[in-house]
C-alpha positions, 0 to 999 in steps of 0.5 A: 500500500502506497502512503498517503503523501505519494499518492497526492504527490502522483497525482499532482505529477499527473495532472501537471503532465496533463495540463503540459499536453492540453498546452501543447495542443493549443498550441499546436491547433494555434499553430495550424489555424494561423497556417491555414489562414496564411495559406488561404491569404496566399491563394486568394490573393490576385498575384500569381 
């Protein structure tokens, strides 16, 4: 059996590990909006 005191240490591991994964997909989506946007700017403009 696991203390209590690692337990919630494991916990607060895994839930800043999450929060690290959450901000790299936005900022990864962030990343391909601003692509897409940049992209359709380029091929809607009049010059070839």
């Amino acid at each position: 059996m696991k203390k209590k005191g690692q337990a919630t240490a494991e916990y607060i591991l895994a839930f800043c590990a999450l929060i690290v994964v959450v901000a790299a997909l936005v900022r990864f989506a962030n990343a391909a909006r601003n692509a897409a946007r940049e992209t359709n700017s380029l091929m809607s403009s009049p010059y070839p």
